[in-house]
C-alpha positions as CSV (number, residue, x, y, z in Angstrom):
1,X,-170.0,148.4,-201.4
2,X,-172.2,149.0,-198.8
3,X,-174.7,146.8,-198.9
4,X,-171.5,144.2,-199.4
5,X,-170.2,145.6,-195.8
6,X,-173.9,145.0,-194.3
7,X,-174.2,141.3,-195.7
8,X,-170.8,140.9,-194.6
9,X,-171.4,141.9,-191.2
10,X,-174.4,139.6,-190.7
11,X,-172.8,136.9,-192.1
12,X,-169.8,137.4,-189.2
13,X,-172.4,138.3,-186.4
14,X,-174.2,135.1,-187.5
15,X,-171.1,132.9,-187.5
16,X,-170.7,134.8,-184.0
17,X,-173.9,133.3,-182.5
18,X,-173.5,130.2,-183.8
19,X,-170.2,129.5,-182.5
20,X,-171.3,130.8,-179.3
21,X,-174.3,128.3,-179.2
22,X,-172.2,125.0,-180.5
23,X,-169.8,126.3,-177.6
24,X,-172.7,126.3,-174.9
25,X,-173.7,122.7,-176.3
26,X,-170.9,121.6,-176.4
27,X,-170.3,122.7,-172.6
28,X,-173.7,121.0,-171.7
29,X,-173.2,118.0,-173.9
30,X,-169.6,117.5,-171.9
31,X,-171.0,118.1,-168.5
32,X,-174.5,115.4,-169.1
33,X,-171.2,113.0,-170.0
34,X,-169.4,113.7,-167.2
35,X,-172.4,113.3,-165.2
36,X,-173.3,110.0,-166.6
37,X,-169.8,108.8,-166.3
38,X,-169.6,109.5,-162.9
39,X,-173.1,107.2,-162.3
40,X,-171.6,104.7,-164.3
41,X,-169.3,104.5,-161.5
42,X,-171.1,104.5,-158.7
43,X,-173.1,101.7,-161.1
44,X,-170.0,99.7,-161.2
45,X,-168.6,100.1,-157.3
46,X,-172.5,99.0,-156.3
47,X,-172.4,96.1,-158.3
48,X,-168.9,94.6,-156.8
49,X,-170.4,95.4,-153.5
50,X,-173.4,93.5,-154.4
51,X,-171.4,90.6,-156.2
52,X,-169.1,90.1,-152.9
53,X,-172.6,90.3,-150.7
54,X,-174.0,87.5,-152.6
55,X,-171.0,85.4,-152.5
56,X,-170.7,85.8,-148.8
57,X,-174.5,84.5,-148.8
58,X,-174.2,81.9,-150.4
59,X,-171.6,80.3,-148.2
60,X,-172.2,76.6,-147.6
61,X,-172.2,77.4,-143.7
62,X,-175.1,79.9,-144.1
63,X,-176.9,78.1,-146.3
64,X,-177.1,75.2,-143.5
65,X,-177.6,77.3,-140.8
66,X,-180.4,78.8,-142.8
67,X,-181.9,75.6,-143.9
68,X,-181.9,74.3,-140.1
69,X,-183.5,77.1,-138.8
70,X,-186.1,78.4,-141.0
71,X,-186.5,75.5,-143.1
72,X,-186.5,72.9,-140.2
73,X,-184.5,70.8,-142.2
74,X,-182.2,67.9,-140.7
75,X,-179.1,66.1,-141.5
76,X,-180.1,62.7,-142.8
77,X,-179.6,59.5,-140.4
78,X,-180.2,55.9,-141.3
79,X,-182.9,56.1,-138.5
80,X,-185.0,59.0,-141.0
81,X,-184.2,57.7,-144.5
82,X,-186.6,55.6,-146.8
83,X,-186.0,53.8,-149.8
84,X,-188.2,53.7,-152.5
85,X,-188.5,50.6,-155.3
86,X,-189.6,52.1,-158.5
87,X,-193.1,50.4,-158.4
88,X,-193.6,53.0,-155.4
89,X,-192.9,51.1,-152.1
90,X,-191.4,52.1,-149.6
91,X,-188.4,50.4,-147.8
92,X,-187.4,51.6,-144.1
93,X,-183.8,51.6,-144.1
94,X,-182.2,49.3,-141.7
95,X,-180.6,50.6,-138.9
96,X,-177.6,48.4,-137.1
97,X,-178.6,48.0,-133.4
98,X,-175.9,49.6,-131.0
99,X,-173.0,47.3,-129.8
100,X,-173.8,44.6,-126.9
101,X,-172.6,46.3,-123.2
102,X,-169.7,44.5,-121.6
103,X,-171.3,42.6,-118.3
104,X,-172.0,44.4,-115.4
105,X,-171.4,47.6,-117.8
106,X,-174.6,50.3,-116.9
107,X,-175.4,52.3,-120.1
108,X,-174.7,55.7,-120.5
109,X,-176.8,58.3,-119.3
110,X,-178.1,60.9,-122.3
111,X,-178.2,64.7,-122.0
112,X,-179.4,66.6,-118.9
């Protein structure tokens, strides 16, 4: 009976320690979740900001204003466009000349 009592008691003091450790694992397991939950988050607010940043960037008025000034690009004019025939030659487009003056009329005077 004894020896029952002793193997008994280790069995119990065993179970003891093990619940006691899947507890604590538990407690870890739950709190590296809560962690990584609470990243995922942040993840998720970052990439809205991000997503309304890049739509505000891409805006058809800062994309011009980008491409005039550090691309030195210009609206087209008939007086800058060429046409090219598919054998490779190149036609200057023809520009209309400006409307006659009326007589006696002086022209106008450009920019300072």
């Amino acid at each position: 009976m004894a020896r029952l009592n002793l193997l008994l008691l280790i069995a119990v003091l065993a179970t003891a320690l093990l619940l006691v450790h899947t507890q604590y694992r538990s407690r870890q397991l739950f709190t590296e979740m809560e962690r990584v939950n609470a990243e995922a988050h942040r993840l998720e607010v970052e990439f809205d900001r991000l997503q309304v940043d890049k739509r505000a960037q891409a805006t058809p008025l800062r994309v011009e204003k980008l491409a005039k000034e550090q691309l030195k690009m210009a609206t087209t004019t008939p007086a800058i466009t060429l046409y090219v025939r598919q054998d490779g030659s190149v036609i200057p487009a023809v520009v209309s000349p400006p409307p006659p003056l009326p007589a006696g009329a002086a022209p106008a005077k450009k920019g300072h």
